[in-house]
SESEGU-363196 format. One record per residue (C-alpha): residue in one letter; residue number from 1; x, y, z. Coordinates in steps of 0.5 Angstrom, whole numbers. Last residue first. Layout:
N
aa:A	i:NUM	x:X	y:Y	z:Z;
...
end
This chain:
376
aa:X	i:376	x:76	y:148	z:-77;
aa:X	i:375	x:74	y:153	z:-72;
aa:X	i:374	x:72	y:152	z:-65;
aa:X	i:373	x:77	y:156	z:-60;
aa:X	i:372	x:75	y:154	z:-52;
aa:X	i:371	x:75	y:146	z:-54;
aa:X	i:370	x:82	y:147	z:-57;
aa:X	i:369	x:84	y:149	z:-49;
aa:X	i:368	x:80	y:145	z:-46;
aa:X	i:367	x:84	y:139	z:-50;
aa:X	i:366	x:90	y:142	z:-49;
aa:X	i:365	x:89	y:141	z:-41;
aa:X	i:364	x:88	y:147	z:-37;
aa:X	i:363	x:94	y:149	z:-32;
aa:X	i:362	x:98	y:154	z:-36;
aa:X	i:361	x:93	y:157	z:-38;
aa:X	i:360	x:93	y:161	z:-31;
aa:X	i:359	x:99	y:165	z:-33;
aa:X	i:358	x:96	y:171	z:-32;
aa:X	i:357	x:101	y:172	z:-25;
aa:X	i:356	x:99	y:165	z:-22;
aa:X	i:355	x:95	y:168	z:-16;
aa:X	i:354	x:91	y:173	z:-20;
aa:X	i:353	x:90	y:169	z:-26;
aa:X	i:352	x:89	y:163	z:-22;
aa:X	i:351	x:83	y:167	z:-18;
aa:X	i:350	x:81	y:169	z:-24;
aa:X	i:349	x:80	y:161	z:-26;
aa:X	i:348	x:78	y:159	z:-20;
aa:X	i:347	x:70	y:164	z:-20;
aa:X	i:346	x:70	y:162	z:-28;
aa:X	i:345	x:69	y:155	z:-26;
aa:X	i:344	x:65	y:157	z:-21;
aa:X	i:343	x:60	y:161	z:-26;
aa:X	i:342	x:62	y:155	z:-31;
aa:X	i:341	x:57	y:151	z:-27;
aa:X	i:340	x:52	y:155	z:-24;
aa:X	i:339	x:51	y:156	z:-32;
aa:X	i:338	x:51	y:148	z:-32;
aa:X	i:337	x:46	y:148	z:-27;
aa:X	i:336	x:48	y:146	z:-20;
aa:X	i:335	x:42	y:143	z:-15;
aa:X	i:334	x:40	y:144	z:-8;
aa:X	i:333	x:36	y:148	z:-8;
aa:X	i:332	x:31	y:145	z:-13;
aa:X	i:331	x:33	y:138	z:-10;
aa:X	i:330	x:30	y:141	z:-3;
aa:X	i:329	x:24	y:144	z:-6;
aa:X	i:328	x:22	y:136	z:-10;
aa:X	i:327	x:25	y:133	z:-3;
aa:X	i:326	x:19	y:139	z:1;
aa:X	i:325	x:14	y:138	z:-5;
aa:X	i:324	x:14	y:129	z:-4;
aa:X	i:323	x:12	y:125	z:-11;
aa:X	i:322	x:6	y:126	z:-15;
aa:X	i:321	x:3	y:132	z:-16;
aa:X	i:320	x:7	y:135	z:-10;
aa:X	i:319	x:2	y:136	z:-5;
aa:X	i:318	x:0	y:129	z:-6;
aa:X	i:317	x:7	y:126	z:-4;
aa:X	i:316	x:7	y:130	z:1;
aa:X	i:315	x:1	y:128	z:4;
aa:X	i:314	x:3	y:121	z:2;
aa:X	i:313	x:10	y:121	z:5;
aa:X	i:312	x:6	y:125	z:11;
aa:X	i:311	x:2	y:118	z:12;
aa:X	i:310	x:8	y:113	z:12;
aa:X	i:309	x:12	y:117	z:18;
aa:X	i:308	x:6	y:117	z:22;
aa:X	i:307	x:4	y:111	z:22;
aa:X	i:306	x:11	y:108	z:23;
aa:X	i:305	x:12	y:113	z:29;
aa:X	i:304	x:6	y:110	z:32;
aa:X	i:303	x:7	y:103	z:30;
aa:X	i:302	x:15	y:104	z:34;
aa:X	i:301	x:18	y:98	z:32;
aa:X	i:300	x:20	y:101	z:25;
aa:X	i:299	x:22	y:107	z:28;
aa:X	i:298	x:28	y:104	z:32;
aa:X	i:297	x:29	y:98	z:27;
aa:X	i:296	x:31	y:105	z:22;
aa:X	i:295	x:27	y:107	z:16;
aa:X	i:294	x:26	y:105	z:8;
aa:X	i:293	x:20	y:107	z:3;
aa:X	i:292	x:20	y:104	z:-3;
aa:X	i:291	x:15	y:107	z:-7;
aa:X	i:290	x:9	y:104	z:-11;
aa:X	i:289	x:6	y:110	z:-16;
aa:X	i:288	x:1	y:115	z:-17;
aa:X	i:287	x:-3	y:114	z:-12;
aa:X	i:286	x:2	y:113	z:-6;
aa:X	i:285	x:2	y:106	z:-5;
aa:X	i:284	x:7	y:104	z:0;
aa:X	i:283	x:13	y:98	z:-1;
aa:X	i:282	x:16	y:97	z:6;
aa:X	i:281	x:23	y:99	z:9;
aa:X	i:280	x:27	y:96	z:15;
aa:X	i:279	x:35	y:99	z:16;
aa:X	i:278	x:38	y:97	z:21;
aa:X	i:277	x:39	y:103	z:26;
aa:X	i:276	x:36	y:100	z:32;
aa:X	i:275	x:41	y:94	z:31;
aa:X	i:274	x:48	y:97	z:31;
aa:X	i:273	x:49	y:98	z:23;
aa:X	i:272	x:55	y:93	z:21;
aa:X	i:271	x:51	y:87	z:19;
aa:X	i:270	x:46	y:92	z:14;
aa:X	i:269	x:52	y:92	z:10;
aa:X	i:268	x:51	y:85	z:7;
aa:X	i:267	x:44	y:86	z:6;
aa:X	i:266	x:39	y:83	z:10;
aa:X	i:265	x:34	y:88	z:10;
aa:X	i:264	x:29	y:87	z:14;
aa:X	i:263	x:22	y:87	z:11;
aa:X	i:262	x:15	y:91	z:14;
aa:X	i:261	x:9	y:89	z:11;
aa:X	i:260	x:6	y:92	z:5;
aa:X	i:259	x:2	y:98	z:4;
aa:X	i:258	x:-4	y:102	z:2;
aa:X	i:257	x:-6	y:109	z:1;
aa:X	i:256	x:-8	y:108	z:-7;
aa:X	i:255	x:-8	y:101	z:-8;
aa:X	i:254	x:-4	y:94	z:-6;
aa:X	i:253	x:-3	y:88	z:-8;
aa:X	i:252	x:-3	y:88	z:-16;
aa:X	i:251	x:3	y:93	z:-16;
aa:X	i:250	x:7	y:88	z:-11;
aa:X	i:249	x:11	y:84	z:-16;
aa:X	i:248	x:11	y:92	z:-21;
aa:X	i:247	x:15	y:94	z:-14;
aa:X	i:246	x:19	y:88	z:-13;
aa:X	i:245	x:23	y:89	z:-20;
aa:X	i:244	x:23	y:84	z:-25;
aa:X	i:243	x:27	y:83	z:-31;
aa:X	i:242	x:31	y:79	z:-29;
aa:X	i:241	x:25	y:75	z:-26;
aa:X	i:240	x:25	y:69	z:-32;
aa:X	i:239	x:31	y:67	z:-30;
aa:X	i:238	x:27	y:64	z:-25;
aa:X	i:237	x:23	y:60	z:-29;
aa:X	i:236	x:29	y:56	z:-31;
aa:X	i:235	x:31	y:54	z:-23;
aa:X	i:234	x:24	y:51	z:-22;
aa:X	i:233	x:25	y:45	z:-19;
aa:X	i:232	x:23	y:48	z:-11;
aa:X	i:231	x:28	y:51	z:-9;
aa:X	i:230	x:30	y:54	z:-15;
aa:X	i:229	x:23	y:58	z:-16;
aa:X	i:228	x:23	y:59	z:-9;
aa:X	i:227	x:30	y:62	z:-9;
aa:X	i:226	x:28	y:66	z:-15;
aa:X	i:225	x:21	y:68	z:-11;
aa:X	i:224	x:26	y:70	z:-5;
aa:X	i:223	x:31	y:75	z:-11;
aa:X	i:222	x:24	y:77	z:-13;
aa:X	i:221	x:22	y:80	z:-6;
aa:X	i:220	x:29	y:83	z:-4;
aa:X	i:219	x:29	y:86	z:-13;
aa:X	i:218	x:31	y:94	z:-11;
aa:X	i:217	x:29	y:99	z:-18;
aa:X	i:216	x:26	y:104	z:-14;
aa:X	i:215	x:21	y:109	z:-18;
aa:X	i:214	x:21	y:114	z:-12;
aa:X	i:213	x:26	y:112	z:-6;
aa:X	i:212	x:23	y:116	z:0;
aa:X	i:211	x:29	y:115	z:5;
aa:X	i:210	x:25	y:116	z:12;
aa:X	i:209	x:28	y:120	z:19;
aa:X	i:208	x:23	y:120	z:25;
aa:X	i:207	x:27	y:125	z:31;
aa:X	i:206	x:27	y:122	z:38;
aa:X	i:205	x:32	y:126	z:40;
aa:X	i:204	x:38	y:120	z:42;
aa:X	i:203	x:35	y:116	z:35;
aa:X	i:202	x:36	y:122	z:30;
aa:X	i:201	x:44	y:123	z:33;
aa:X	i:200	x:45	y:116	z:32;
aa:X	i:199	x:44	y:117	z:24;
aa:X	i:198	x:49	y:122	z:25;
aa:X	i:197	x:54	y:116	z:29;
aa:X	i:196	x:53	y:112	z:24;
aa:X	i:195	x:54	y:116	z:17;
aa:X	i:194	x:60	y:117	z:20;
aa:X	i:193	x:62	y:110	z:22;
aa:X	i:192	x:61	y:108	z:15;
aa:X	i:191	x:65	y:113	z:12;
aa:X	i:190	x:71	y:112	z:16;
aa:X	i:189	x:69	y:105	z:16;
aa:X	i:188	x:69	y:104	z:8;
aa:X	i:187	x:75	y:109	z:6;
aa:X	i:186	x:80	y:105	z:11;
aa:X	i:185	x:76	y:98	z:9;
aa:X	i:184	x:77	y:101	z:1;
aa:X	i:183	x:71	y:101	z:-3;
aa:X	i:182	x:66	y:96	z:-6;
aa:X	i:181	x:62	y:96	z:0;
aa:X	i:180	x:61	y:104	z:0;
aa:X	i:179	x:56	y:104	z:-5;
aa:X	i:178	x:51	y:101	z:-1;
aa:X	i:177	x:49	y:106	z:4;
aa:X	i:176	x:42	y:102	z:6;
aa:X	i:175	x:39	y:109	z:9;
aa:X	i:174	x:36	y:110	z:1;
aa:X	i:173	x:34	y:116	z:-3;
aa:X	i:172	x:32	y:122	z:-3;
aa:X	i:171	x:32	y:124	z:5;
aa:X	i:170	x:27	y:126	z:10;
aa:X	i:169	x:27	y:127	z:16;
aa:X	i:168	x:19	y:128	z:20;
aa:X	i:167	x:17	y:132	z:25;
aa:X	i:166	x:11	y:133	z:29;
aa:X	i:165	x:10	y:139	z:35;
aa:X	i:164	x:11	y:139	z:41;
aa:X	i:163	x:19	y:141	z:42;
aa:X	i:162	x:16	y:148	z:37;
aa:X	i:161	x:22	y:152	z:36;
aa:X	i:160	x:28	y:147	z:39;
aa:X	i:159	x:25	y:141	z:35;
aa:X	i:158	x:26	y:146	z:29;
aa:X	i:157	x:34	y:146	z:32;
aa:X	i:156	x:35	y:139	z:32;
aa:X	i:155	x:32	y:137	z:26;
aa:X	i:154	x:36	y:143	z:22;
aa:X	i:153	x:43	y:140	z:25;
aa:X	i:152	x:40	y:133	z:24;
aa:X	i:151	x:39	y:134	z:16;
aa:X	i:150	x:45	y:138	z:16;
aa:X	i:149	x:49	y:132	z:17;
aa:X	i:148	x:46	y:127	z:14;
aa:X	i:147	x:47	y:131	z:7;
aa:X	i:146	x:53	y:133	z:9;
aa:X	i:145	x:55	y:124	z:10;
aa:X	i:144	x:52	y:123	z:4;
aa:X	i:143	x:55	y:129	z:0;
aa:X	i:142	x:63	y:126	z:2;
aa:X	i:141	x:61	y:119	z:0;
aa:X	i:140	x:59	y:122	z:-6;
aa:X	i:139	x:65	y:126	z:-7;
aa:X	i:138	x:69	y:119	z:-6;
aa:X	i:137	x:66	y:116	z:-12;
aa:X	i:136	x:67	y:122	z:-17;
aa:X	i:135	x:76	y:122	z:-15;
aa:X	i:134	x:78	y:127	z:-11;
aa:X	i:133	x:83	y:123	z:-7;
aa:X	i:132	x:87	y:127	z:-1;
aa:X	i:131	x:87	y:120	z:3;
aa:X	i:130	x:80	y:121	z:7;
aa:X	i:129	x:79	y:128	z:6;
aa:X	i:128	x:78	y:133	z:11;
aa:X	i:127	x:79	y:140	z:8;
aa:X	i:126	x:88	y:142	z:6;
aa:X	i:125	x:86	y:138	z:-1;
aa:X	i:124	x:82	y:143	z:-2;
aa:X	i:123	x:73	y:141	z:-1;
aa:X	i:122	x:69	y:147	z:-1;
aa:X	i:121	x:62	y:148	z:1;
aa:X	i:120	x:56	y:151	z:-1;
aa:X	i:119	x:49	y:151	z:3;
aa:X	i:118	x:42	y:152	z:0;
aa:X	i:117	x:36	y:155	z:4;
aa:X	i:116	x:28	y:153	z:3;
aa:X	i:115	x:24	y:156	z:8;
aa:X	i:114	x:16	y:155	z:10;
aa:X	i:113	x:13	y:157	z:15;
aa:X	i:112	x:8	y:156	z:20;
aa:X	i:111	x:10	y:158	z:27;
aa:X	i:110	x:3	y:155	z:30;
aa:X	i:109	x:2	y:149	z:26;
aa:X	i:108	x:-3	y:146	z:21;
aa:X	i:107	x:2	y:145	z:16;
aa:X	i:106	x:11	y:147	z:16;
aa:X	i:105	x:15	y:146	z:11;
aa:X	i:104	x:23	y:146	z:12;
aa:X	i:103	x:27	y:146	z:6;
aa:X	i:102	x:35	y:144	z:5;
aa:X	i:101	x:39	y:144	z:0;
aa:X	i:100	x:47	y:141	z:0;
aa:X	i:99	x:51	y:144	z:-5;
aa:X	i:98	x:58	y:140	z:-5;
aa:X	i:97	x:64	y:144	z:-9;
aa:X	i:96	x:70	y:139	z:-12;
aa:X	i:95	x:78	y:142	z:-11;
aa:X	i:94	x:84	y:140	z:-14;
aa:X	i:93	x:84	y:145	z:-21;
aa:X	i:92	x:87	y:142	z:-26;
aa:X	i:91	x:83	y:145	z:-31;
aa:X	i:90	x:83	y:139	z:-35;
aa:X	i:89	x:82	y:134	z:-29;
aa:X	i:88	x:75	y:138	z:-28;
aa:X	i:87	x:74	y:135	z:-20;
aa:X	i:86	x:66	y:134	z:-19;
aa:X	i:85	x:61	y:140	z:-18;
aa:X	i:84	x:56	y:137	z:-14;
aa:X	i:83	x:49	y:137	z:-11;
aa:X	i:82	x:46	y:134	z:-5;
aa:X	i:81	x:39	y:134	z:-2;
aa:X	i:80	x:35	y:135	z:5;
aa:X	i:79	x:28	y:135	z:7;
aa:X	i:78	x:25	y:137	z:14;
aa:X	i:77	x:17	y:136	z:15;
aa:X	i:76	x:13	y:140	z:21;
aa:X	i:75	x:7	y:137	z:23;
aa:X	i:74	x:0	y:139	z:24;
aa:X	i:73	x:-5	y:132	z:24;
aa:X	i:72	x:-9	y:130	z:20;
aa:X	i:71	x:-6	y:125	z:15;
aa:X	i:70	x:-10	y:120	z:12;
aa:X	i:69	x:-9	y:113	z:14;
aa:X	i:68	x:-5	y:108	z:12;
aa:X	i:67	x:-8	y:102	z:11;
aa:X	i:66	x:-4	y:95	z:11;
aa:X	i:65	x:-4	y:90	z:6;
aa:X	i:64	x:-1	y:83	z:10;
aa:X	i:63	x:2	y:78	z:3;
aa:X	i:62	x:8	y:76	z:7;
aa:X	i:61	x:5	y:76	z:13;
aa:X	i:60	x:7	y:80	z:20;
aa:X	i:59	x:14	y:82	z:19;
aa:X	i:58	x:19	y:80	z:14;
aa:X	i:57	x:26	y:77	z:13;
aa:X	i:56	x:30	y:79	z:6;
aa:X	i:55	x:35	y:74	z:3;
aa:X	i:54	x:41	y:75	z:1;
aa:X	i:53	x:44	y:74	z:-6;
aa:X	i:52	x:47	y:67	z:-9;
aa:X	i:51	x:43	y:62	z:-4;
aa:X	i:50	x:43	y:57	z:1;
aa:X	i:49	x:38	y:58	z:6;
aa:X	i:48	x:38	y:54	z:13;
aa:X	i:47	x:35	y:60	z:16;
aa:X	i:46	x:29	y:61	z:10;
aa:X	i:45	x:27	y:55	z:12;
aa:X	i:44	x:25	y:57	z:19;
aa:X	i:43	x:22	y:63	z:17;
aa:X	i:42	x:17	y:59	z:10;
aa:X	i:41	x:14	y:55	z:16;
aa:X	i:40	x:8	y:59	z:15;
aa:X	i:39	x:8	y:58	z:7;
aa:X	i:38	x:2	y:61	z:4;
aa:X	i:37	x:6	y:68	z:5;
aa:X	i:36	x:11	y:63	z:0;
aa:X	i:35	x:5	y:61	z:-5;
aa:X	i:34	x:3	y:68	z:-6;
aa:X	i:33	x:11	y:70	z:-6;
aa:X	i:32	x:10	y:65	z:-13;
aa:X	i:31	x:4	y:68	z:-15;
aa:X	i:30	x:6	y:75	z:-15;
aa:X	i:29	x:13	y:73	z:-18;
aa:X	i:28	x:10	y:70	z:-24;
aa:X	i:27	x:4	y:75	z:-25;
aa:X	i:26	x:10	y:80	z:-25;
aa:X	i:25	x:14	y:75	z:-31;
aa:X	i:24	x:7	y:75	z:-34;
aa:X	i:23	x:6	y:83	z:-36;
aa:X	i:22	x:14	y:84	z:-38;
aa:X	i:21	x:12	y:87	z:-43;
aa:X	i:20	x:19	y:90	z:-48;
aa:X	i:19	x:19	y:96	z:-49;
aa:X	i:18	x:26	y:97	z:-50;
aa:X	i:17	x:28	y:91	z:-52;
aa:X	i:16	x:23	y:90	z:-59;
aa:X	i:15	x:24	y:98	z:-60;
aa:X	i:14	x:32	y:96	z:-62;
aa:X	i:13	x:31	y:97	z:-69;
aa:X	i:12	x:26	y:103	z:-69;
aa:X	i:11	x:32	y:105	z:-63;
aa:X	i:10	x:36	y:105	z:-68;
aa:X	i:9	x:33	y:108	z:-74;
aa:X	i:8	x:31	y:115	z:-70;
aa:X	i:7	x:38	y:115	z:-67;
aa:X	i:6	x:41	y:115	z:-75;
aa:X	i:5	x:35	y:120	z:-77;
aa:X	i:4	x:37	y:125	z:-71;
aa:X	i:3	x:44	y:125	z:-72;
aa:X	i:2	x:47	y:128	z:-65;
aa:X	i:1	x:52	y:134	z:-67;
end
């Protein structure tokens, strides 16, 4: 049970932390990415740099606002979005569950439609698993990759349906698969080489795939105003910047409908990608908030693809009071509530009972057991 007063004190005491203002930190990392974008032999030194994090390369200006236009045009929008249920270790089950949500919205077209469907699979030791392990990490990687492959297994068939129609892919979150550079090279390869060739798929169709990132919390720009500051003499205003994320750096830059121009990432990752997948991304104003958008090099570098992507981010963006309808639908399709939860749970443990005789306590730690009967 949560004692309310003691958390109520606490966080009176720790207000100062919480809330703090960090209104001349962002005007410091305005003015110094200013003082960069007014540099235009900035390039050449960012090649001879020297610093603790990668630093990101640009298109165009630094400090370039590009509009984007309102969309107009008929399109069909595909959205994917993963759930789980993870590995219960007190139950002694070897299984997890993945739930992938997919919806297809359709505008102005002539097959209009809208579908919202959710796939379940389940992963045994017998499925196609790394090295058997089931551990939280390794189902993550596990949902990525299912994500990825339904968004082009549905791409593919709408693009069947209406082959002259716009379509875009979007995903939740981002196409720089950052969390498999701390796993194990076997584990990372396998992963990495997976997420690659579905990623491939979308290219050899022609079909635009975005990662929408709401309220990001990437620091690209304010790890280059850091590098300024250090290079520059500054290193202790520097320091200043952690609390800094770069879409409060750009807030000042842009209004509504507005973007920035096009970074290359240079995340370590990124170097495995083959250069038309390497991810490019780009901070756009959709009313509500300054999202990161993020793409691969073969969209970036095709300005109508581009445009077209970035004006259904804030299409959908408005139609969904704020953040994209169909990645908002996905992830009502595809989330696991608790009572789904226990459901499942409940699902294994018939199914153990069956199997093993009446004898399925045998499986479950004592410490389930003893939270099943609560009495004192």
């Amino acid at each position: 049970m949560l004692d309310r007063a003691l958390v109520a004190k606490q966080l009176q005491q720790s207000s100062d932390a919480l809330f703090y203002d960090s209104t001349n930190e962002r005007n410091l990392a305005f003015k110094t990415l200013k003082s960069i974008a007014s540099n235009k032999l900035y390039p050449a030194i960012l090649d001879t740099a020297n610093f603790v994090w990668p630093l990101v390369r640009w298109h165009a200006g630094l400090d370039d606002v590009f509009t984007v236009e309102p969309c107009d045009k008929a399109y069909r929008v595909l959205a994917v979005d993963g759930s789980q249920i993870y590995p219960d270790r007190h139950r002694g089950y070897e299984c997890f569950l993945i739930n992938i949500g997919v919806v297809e919205l359709s505008y102005k077209v002539a097959c209009r439609r809208v579908w919202l469907v959710s796939f379940p699979r389940l992963f045994t030791p017998q499925s196609d698993l790394v090295d058997q392990r089931m551990d939280e990490e390794r189902v993550n990687c596990h949902r990525t990759e299912h994500e990825l492959l339904a968004g082009i297994e549905h791409a593919l068939v709408m693009r069947e349906q209406t082959p002259d129609a716009l379509m875009v892919f979007f995903v939740d979150g981002s196409l720089i698969f950052w969390h498999l550079d701390s796993k194990e090279p076997e584990v990372k390869q396998r992963f990495l080489t997976s997420y690659l060739i579905l990623l491939e798929r979308f290219y050899q169709a022609r079909i635009p795939l975005a990662g929408y990132i709401s309220c990001p919390k990437s620091r690209d720009l304010i790890h280059l105003a850091g590098f300024e500051l250090t290079r520059t003499g500054q290193s202790q205003l520097s320091i200043s910047l952690d609390r800094v994320v770069d879409a409060a750096a750009v807030q000042n830059l842009l209004q509504v409908g507005e973007r920035t121009t096009i970074f290359a990432s240079q995340s370590s990752i990124v170097d495995e990608y083959p250069d038309h997948l390497k991810p490019h991304f780009c901070y756009l104003n959709v009313g509500d908030e300054v999202v990161r958008i993020e793409f691969p090099a073969w969209v970036a570098q095709d300005q109508e693809q581009l445009d077209f992507i970035l004006s259904v981010c804030i299409d959908q963006a408005q139609k969904g009071q704020g953040y994209p309808v169909s990645l908002a639908e996905a992830h009502e399709q595809a989330v696991v509530k608790g009572h789904d939860r226990e459901v499942f749970f409940r699902m294994l443990d018939t199914m153990a009972r069956r199997h093993l005789g009446g004898q399925a306590s045998n499986v479950f730690s004592r410490k389930l057991l003893r939270k099943r009967r609560i009495g004192v």
